[in-house]
DRENPA-3360 file (N, C-alpha, C; in nm, 2 decimals, always signed):
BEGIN
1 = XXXXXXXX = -0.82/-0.89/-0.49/-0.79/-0.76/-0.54/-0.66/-0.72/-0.50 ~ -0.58/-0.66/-0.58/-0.46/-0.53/-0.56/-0.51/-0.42/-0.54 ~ -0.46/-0.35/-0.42/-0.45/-0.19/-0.43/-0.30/-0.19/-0.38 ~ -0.26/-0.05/-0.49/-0.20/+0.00/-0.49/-0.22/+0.15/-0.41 ~ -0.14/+0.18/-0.30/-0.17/+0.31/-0.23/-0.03/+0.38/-0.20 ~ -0.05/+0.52/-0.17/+0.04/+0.59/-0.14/-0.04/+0.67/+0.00 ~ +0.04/+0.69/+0.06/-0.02/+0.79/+0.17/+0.11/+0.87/+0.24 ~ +0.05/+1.01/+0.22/+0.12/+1.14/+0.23/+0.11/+1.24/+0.33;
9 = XXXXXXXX = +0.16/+1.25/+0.44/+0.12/+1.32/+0.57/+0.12/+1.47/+0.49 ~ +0.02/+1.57/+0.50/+0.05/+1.68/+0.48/+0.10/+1.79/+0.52 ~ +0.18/+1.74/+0.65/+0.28/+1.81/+0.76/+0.41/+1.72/+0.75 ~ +0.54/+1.74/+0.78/+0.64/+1.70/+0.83/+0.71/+1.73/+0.90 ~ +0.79/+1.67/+0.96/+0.90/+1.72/+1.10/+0.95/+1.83/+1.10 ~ +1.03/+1.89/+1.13/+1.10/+1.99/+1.16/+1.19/+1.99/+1.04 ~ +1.27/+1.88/+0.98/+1.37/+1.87/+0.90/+1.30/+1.83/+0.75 ~ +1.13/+1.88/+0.77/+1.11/+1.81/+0.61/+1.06/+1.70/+0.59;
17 = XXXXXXXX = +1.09/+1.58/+0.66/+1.09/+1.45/+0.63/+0.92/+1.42/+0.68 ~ +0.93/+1.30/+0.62/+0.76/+1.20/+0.61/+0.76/+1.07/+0.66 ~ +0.96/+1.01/+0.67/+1.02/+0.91/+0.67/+0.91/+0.82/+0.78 ~ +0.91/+0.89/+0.91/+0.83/+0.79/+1.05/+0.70/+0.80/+1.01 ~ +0.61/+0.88/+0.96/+0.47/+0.86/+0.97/+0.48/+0.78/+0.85 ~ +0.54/+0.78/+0.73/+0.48/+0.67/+0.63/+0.58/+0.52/+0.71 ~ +0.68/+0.56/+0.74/+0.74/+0.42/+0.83/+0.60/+0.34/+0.89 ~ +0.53/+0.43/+1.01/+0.37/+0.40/+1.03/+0.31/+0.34/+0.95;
25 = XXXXXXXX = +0.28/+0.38/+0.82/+0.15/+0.30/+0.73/+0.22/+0.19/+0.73 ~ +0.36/+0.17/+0.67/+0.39/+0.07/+0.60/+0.40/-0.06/+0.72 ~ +0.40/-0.02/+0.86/+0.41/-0.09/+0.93/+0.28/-0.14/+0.94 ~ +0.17/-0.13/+0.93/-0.01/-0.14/+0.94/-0.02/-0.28/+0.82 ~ +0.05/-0.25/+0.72/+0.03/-0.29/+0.62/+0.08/-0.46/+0.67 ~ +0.25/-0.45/+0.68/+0.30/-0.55/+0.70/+0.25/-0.63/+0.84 ~ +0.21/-0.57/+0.93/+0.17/-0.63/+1.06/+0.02/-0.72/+1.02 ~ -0.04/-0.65/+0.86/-0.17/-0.68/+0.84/-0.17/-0.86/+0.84;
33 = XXXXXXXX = -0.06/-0.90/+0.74/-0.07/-1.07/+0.72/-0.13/-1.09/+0.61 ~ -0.15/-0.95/+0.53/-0.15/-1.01/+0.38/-0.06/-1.03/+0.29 ~ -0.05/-1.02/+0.18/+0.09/-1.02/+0.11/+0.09/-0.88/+0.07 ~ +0.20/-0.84/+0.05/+0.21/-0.67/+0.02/+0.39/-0.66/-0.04 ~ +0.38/-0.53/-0.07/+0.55/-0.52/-0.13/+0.48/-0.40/-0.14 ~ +0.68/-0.31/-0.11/+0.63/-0.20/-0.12/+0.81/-0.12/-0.20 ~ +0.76/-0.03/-0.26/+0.84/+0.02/-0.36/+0.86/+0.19/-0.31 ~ +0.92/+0.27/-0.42/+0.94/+0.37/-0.39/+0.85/+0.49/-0.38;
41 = XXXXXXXX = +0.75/+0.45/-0.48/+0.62/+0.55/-0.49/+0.50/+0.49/-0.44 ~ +0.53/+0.35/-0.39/+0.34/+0.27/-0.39/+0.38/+0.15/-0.26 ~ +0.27/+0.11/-0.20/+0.26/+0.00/-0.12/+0.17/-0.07/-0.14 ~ +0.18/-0.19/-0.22/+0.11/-0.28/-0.29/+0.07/-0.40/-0.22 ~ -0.05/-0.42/-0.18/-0.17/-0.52/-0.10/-0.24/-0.57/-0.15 ~ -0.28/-0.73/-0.09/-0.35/-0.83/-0.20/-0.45/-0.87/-0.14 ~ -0.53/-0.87/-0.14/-0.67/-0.98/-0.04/-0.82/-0.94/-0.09 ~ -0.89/-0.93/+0.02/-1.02/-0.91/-0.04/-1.09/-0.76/-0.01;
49 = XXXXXXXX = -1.18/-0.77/-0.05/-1.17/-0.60/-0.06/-1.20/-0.56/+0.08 ~ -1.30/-0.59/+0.16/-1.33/-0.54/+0.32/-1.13/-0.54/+0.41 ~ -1.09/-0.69/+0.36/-1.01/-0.67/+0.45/-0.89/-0.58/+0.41 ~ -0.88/-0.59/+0.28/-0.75/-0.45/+0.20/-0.81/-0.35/+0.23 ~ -0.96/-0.30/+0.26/-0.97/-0.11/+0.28/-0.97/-0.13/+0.39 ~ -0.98/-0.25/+0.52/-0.99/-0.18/+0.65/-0.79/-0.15/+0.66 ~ -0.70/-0.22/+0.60/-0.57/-0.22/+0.60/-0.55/-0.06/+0.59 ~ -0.59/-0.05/+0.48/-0.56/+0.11/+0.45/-0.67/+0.21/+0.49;
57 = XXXXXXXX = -0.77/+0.20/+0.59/-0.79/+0.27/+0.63/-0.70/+0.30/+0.78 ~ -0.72/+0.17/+0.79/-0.57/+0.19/+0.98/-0.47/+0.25/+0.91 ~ -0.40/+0.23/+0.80/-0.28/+0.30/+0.77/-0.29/+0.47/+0.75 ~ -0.45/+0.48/+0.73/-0.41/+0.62/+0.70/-0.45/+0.69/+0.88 ~ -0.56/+0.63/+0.92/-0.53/+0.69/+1.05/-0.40/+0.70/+1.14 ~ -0.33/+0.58/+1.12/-0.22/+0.61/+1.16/-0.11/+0.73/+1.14 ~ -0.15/+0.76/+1.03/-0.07/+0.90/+0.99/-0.11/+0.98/+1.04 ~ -0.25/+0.96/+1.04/-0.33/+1.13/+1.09/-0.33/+1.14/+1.23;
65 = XXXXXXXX = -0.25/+1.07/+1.29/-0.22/+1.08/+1.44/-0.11/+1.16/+1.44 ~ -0.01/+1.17/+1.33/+0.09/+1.25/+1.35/+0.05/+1.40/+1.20 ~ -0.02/+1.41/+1.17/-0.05/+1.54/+1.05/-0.19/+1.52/+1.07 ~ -0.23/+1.68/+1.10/-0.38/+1.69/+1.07/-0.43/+1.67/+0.92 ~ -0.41/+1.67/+0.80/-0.44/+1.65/+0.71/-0.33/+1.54/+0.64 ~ -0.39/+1.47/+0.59/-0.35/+1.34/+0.44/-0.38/+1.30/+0.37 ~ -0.30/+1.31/+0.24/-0.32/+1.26/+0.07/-0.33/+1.14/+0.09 ~ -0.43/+1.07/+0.00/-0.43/+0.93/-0.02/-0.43/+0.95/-0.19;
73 = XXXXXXXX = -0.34/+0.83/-0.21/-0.37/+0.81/-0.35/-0.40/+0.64/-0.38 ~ -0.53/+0.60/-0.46/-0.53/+0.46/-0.46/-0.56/+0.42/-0.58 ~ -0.47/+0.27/-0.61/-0.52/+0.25/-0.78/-0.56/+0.07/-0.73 ~ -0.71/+0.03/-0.76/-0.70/-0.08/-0.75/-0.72/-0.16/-0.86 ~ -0.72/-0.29/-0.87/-0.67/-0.47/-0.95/-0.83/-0.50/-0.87 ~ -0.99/-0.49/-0.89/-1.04/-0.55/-0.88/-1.10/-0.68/-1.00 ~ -1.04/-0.82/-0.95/-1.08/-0.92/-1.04/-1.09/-1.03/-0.94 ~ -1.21/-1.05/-0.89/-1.25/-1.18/-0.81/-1.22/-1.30/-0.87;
81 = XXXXXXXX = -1.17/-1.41/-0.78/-1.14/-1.55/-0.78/-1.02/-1.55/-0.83 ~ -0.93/-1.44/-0.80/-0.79/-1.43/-0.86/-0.70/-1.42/-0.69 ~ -0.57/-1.52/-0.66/-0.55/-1.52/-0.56/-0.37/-1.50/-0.63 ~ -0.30/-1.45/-0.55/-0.14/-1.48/-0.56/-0.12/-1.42/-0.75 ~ -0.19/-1.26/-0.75/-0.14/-1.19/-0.85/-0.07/-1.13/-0.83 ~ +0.01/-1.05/-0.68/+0.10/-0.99/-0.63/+0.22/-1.00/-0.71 ~ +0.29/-1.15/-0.70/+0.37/-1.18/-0.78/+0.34/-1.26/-0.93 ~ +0.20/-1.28/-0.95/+0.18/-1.40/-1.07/+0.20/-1.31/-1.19;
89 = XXXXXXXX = +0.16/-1.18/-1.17/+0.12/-1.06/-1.26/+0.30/-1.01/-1.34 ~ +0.37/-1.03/-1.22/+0.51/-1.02/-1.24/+0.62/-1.07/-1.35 ~ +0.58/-1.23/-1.30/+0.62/-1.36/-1.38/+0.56/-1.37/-1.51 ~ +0.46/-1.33/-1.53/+0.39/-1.27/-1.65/+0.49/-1.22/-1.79 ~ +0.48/-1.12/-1.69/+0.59/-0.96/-1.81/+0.69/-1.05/-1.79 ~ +0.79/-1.12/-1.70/+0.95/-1.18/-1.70/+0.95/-1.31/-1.82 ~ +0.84/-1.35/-1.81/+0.87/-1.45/-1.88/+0.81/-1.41/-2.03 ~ +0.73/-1.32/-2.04/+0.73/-1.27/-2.18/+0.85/-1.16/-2.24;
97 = XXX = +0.93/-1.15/-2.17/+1.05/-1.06/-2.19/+1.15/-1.15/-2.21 ~ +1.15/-1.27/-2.16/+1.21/-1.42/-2.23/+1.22/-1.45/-2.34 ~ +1.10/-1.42/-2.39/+1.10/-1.46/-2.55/+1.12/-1.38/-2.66;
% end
């Protein structure tokens, strides 16, 4: 499976910023040893489903160490016996934009 997540402290620093507690998720994510990428609105994770929600469940705890309250937003890609869609899904659209 893919999920796609966002997570949104609903406090920030003094100056506004979200920058270190999502720095936090995204660090849970990559420490995890799945495959993942992450973009400007979404941090995208590939595996199976127990071990992608326990990922994003530490990621969002990790936030709520620093904001009493946090948005989660999730969109998942459940299709079993599908491995290396991260990027296969990609090469997809590129090489149909080829022709």
């Amino acid at each position: 499976m893919i999920v796609a997540f966002s997570i949104s402290p609903m406090t920030s620093s003094d100056d506004g910023s979200v920058t270190e507690a999502v720095a936090a998720a995204v660090r849970v994510v990559r420490e995890s040893g799945l495959p993942n990428e992450t973009n400007a609105m979404f941090t995208n994770i590939e595996g199976e489903w127990d071990e992608v929600m326990a990922v994003v469940k530490k990621a969002v705890d990790v936030v709520a160490e620093s904001s009493p309250r946090v948005g989660l937003v999730l969109k998942a890609d459940i299709r079993p016996g599908y491995d290396g869609q991260l990027q296969a899904k990609v090469e997809r659209i590129d090489t149909a934009l080829e022709q």
